[in-house]
C-alpha positions as a printed Julia matrix, in Angstrom:
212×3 Matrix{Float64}:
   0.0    0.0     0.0
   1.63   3.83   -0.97
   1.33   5.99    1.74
  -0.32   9.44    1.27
   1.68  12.48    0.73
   0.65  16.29    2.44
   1.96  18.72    0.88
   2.16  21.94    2.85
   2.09  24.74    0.31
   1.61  28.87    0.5
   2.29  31.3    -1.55
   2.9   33.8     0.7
   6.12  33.37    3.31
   6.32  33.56    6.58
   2.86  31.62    7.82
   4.77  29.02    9.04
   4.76  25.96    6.62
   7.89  24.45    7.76
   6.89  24.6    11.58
   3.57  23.32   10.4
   5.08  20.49    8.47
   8.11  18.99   11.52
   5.09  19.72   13.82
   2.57  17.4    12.01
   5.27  15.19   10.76
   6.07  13.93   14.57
   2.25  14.28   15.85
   1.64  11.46   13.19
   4.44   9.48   13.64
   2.94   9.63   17.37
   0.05   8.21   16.16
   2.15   4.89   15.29
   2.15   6.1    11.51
   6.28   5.64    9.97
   6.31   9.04    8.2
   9.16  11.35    6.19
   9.55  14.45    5.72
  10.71  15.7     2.36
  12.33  19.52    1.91
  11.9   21.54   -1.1
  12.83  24.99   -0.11
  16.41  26.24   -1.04
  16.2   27.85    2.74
  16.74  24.25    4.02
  14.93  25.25    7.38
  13.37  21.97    7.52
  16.64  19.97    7.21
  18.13  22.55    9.81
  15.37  21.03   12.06
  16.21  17.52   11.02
  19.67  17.65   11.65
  19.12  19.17   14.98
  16.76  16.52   16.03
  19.39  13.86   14.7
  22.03  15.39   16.94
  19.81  15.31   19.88
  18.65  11.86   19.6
  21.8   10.43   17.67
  21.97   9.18   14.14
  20.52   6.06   15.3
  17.71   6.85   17.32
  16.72   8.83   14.39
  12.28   8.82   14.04
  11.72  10.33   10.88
  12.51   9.89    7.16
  14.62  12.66    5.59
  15.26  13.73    1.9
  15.72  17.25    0.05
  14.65  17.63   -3.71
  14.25  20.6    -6.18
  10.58  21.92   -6.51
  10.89  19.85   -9.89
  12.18  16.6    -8.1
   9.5   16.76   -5.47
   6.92  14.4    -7.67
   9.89  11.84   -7.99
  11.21  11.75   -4.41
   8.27  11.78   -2.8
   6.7    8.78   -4.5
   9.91   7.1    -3.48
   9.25   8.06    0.13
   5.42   6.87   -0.29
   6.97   3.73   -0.66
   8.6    3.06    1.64
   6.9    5.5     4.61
   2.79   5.64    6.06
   3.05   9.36    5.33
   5.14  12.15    3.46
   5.16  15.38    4.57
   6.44  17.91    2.01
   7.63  21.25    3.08
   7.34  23.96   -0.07
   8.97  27.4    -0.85
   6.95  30.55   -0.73
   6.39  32.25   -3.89
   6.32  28.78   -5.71
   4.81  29.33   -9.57
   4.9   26.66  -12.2
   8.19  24.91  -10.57
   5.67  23.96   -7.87
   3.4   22.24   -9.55
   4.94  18.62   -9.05
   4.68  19.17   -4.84
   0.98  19.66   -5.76
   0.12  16.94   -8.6
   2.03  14.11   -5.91
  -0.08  15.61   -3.12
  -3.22  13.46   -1.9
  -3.84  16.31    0.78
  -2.73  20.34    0.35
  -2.68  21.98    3.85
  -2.01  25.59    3.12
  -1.74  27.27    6.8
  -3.13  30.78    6.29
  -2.09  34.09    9.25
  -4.81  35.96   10.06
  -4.55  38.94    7.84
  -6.09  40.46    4.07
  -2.66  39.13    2.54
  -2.62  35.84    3.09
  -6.0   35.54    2.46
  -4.9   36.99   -0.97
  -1.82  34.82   -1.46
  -3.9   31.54   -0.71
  -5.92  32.24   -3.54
  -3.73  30.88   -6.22
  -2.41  27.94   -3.96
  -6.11  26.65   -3.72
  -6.29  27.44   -7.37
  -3.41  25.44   -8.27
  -5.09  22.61   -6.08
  -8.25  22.69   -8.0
  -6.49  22.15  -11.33
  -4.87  19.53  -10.19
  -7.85  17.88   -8.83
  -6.02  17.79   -5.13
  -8.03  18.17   -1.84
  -7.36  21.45    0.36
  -7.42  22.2     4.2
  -6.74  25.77    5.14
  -5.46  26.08    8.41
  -5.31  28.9    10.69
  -2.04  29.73   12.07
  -0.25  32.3    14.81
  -4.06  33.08   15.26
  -5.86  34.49   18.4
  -9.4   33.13   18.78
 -10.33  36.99   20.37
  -9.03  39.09   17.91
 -11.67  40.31   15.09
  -9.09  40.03   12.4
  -9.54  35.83   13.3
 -13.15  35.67   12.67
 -12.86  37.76    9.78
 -10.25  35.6     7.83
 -12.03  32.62    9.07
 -15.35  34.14    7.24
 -13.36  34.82    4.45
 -11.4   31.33    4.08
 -15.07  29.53    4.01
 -16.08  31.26    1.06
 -12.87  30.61   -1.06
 -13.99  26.96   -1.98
 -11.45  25.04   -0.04
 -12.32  23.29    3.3
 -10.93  25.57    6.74
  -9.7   22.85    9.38
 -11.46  23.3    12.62
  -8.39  23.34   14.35
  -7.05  26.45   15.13
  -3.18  26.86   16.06
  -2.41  29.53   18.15
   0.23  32.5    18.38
   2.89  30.81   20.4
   7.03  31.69   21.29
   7.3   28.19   21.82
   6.74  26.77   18.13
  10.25  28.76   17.12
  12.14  27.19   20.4
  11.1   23.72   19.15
  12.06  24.48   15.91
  15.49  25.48   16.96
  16.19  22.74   19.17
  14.65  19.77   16.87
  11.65  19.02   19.18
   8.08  19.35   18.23
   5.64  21.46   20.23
   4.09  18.38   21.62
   7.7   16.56   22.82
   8.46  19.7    24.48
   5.28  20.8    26.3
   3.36  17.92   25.63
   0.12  18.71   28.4
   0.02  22.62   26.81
  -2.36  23.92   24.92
   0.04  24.21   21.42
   0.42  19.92   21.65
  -3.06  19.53   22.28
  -4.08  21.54   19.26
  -1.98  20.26   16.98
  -2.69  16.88   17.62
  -6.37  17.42   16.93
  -4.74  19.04   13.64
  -2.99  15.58   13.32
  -6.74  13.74   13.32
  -8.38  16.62   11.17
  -5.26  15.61    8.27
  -5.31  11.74    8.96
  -9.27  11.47    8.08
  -8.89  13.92    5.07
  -6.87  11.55    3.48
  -8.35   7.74    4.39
């Protein structure tokens, strides 16, 4: 059986794909699920976190697939992956045009985590469009979000409307998602009774029934 592939995909940087992606990666390889991670951003930030986490738990002790691949050699390596791993998790560069396109057509789930805010709600636009063409399944995610603030239930309003599907889980603003990035941990290894693990894990259950 080929495992599924997400593809974690934005237009627009700094919404926090690759924190998104080594966040969901170990929440479902918590779930008992063997899973990789695959980087195609020329920033590397996802292999920075990777090697980190290999350092802390040694080269051995190592939980989580690893490979890096060209926008164009995303198709390729992650079908090699799917092989081989329950899940793939693909981590994609902002501002991604037609070079993109094979981190989409692999994808059997796009998660495209959207900020609060009228400009990401304009960059996701062509993401879900993208999706669409390719016949691909969407969940929009809110992410650094405040459940208080107007701007939230605005983009929310807005995101329901755009014809993908919004995840009910909603990840909040947190310091602690760039300390876990930095030191190779996920939110939920490092504060794993907090409210940050707890909502990313129901993220976790949201993305494993969107793609049975």
């Amino acid at each position: 059986m080929t495992g599924k592939v997400i593809t974690v995909a934005q237009q627009k940087g700094g919404t926090g794909k690759t924190s998104l992606s080594a966040n969901l990666a170990v929440c479902l390889k918590n779930k008992g699920k063997r899973v990789a991670i695959l980087d195609t951003d020329p920033q590397g930030s996802l292999g920075h976190w990777f090697m980190a986490r290999r350092e802390r738990l040694g080269e051995d002790a190592i939980d989580l697939g690893f490979r890096t691949a060209s926008a164009w050699g995303a198709r390729y390596e992650a079908n090699a992956l799917a092989k081989e791993y329950d899940f793939v998790v693909i981590d994609t560069p902002p501002k991604m045009g037609i070079d993109g396109k094979p981190a989409i057509e692999t994808a059997d789930l796009v998660v495209i985590p959207v900020t609060p805010s009228p400009v990401d709600i304009w960059a996701t636009t062509p993401t879900i469009d993208m999706a669409v063409s390719e016949k691909k399944p969407v969940l929009m995610v809110l992410n650094r979000a405040s459940e208080r603030m107007r701007i939230t239930a605005e983009t929310r309003q807005a995101l329901q409307e755009s014809g993908g599907t919004l995840a009910e889980t909603v990840l909040g603003n947190r310091v602690l998602y760039a300390e876990v990035m930095h030191e190779g941990y996920a939110i939920t290894e490092k504060r794993p009774s907090g409210p940050g693990a707890s909502e990313m894990k129901k993220l976790a259950d949201e993305v494993s029934k969107a793609v049975r």
